[in-house]
C-alpha positions in Angstrom: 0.0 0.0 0.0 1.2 3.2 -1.3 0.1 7.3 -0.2 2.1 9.6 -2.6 1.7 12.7 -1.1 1.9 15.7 -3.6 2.2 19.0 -2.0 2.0 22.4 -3.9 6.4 23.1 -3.2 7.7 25.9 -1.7 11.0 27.9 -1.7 11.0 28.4 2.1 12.4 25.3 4.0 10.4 25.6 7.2 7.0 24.8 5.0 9.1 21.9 3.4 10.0 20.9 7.0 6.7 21.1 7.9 5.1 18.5 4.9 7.9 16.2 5.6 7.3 16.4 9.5 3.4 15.7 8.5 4.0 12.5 6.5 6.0 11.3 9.3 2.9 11.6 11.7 0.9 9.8 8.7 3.3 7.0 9.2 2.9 6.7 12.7 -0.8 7.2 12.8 -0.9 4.0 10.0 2.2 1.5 10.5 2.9 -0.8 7.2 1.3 2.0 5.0 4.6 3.2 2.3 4.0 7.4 2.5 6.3 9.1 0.1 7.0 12.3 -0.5 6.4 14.1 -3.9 5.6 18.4 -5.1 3.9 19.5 -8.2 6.7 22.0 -8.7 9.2 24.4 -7.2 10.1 21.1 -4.5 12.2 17.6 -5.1 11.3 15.3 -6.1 9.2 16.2 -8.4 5.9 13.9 -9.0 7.0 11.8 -12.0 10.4 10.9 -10.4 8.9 10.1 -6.8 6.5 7.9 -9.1 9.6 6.3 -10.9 11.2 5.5 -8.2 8.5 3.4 -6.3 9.1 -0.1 -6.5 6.6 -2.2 -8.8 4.2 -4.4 -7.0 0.6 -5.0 -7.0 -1.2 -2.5 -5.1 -2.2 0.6 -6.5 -0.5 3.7 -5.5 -2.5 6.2 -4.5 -1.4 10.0 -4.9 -3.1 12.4 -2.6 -3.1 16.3 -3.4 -1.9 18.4 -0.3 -4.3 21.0 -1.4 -7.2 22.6 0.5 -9.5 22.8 -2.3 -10.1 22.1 -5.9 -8.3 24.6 -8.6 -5.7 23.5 -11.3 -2.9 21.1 -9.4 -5.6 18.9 -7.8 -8.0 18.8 -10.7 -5.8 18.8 -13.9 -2.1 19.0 -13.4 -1.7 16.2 -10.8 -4.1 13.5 -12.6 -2.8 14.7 -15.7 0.9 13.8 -15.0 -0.2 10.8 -12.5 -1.7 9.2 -15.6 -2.4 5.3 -15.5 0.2 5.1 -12.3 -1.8 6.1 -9.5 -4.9 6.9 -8.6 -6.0 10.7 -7.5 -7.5 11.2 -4.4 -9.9 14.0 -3.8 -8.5 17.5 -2.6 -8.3 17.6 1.5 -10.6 20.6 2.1 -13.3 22.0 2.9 -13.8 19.0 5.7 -14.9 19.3 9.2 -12.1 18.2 10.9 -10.1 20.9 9.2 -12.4 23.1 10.9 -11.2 22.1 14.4 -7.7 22.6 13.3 -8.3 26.3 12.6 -10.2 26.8 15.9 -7.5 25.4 17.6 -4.8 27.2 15.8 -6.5 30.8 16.8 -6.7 30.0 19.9 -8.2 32.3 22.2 -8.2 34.4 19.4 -10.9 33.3 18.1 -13.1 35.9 19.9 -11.1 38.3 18.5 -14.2 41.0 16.7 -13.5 39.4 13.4 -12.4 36.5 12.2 -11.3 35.4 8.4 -10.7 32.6 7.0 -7.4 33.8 4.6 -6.9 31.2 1.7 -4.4 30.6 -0.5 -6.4 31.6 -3.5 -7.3 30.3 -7.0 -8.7 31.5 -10.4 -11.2 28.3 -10.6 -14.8 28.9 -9.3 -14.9 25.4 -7.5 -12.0 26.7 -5.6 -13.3 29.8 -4.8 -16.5 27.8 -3.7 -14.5 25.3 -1.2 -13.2 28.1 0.8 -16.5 29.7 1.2 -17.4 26.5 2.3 -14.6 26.3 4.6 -15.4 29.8 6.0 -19.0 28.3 6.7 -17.5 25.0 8.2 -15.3 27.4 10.8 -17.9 29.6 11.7 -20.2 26.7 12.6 -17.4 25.4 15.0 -16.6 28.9 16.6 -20.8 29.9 16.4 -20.3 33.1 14.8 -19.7 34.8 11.5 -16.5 34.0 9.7 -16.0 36.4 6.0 -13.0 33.9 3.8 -10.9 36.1 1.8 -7.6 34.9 -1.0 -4.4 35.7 -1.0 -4.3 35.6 -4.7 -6.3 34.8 -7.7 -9.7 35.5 -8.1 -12.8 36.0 -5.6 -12.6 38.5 -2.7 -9.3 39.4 -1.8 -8.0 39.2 2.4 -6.7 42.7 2.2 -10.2 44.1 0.9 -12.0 42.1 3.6 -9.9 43.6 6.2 -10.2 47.0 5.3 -14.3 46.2 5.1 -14.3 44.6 8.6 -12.1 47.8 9.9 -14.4 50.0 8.2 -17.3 48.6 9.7 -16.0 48.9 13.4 -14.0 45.8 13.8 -11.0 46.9 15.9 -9.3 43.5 16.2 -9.4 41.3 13.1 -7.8 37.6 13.4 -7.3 35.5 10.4 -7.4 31.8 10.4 -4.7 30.8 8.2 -6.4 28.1 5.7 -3.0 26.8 4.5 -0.5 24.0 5.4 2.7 25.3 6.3 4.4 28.4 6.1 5.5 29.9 2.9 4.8 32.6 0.0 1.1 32.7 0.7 1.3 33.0 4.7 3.4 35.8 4.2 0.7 37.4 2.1 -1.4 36.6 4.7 0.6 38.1 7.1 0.6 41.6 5.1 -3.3 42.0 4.6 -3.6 44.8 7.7 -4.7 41.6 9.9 -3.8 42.3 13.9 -3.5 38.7 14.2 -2.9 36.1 11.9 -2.9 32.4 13.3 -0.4 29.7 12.1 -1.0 27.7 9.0 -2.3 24.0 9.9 0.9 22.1 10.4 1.0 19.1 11.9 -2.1 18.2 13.3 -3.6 15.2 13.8 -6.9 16.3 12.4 -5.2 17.5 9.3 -3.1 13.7 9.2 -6.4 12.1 9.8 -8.6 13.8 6.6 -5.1 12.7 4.5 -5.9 9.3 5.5 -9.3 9.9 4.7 -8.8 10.7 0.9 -6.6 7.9 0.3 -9.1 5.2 1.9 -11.8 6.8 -0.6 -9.7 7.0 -3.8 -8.4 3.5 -2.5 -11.9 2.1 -2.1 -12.7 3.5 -5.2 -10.3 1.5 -7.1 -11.1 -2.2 -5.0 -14.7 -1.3 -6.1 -13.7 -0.8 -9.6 -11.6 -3.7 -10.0 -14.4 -5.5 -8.8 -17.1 -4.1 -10.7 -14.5 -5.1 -13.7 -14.9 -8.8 -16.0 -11.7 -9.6 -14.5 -12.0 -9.1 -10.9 -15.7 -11.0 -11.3 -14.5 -14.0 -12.9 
């Protein structure tokens, strides 16, 4: 049994520390399950040579996008380069158990005035949609309003939500850092006029737990697909 994990990559070492320190607690929280380490760019090894360098075997490898939510590495570029040697697993986010990980991440700042839910950001409109959904999934946990704003791409923009929250009285705004590990886009998240800005997920056992989750689904998927097949009947 095979868990390719594919995370976006990342120039800063402490968010490559960070992935490699999560895959680590993967192995731990699932002993005899093979969890190796691949980026879809930026990051060694690269996808296709973490792929090549797997040993052949039976089972079905299983490569699960370290993304929050559904834009262009977790929809096209990873199955695309994945091809007929593994199988995709779903995008991690929006989940409720990711929800818990923010709330615990702010703290007791979660009863700051505001709180945001500050996203990486994507052009694609199911992207865009599965932070909202995130945003929703938080606020449910911390029973109050939670606005989501991107740190790039399209849909409403963190800095412009800040300024709106400020503008409408809000005097101390916390942002819930929807990301795993620190990088490019925390640092945006860091400069959007925030007074607090939590840190990104990291290692937490809720986030480990919904990375098992998406491989048992796409892994599922597959058994039920070879079974479903002439020659897993016969």
């Amino acid at each position: 049994m095979t868990l390719l994990a594919v995370g976006h990559g990342t120039r800063d070492p402490a968010g490559v520390a960070v992935i490699r320190a999560l895959l680590d607690r993967l192995r731990a929280l699932r002993p005899g399950l093979t969890v190796a380490e691949s980026y879809a760019e930026i990051t060694e090894p690269s996808l296709e040579d973490a792929l090549a360098a797997l040993p052949a075997g039976p089972d079905p490898v299983v490569a699960v996008p370290l993304m929050l939510g559904r834009g262009y590495h977790a929809l096209r570029d990873i199955p695309g380069r994945a091809g007929p040697h593994a199988t995709v697993a779903r995008p991690l986010g929006p989940h409720p158990l990711l929800a818990g990980a923010l709330a615990d991440r702010l703290g007791r700042d979660r009863h700051a005035d505001a709180v945001v839910l500050g996203a990486a950001g994507t052009s694609d409109p199911q992207g865009i949609a599965d932070a909202a959904s995130a945003a929703h999934l938080l606020g449910r946990r911390l029973r109050r309003p939670v606005a989501y704003g991107l740190a790039a791409g399209g849909g409403p923009a963190l800095t412009e939500v800040v300024q709106d929250l400020r503008a409408q009285g809000a005097r101390r705004i916390a942002v819930a850092s929807y990301l795993l590990a620190p990088g490019h886009f925390h640092d945006r998240l860091l400069a959007a006029g925030a007074d607090v800005v939590a840190p990104p997920l990291g290692v937490h056992d809720a986030l480990a737990r919904v990375v098992l989750r998406r491989y048992d689904e796409a892994r599922a998927s597959v058994t039920r697909r070879y079974a479903g097949s002439p020659a897993g009947a016969s």
